[in-house]
C-alpha positions, 0 to 999 in steps of 0.5 A: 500500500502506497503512503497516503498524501495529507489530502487523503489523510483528511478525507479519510479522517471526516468521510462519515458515508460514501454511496455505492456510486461513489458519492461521499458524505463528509462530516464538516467540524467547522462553520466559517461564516461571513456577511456576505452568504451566511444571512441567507444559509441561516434564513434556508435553515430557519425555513426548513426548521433546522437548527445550526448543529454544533454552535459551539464550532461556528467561527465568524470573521468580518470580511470588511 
């Protein structure tokens, strides 16, 4: 088996499901948010009655 690159490592590392067509599901420990798209992602989720799942790992910067 061939040494595996830092890319495959972190695949590897938050792959949580791949599909029997090689669709892959990955678990995102990190929501980086800014005021440009995030006004409307939180609207789409308050819409669909959902909530943020980890707060807590939710990370905003200003960007100007």
């Amino acid at each position: 088996m061939s040494p595996k690159t830092l890319y495959d490592k972190i695949w590897d590392a938050h792959l949580a499901h791949e599909a029997d067509d090689g669709t892959c599901l990955l678990y995102i420990d990190r929501h980086l948010v800014h005021e440009v798209t995030s006004p409307q992602a939180f609207e789409g989720l308050r819409q669909a009655g959902r909530t943020v799942r980890r707060p807590e790992l939710t990370l905003a910067v200003a960007d100007h």
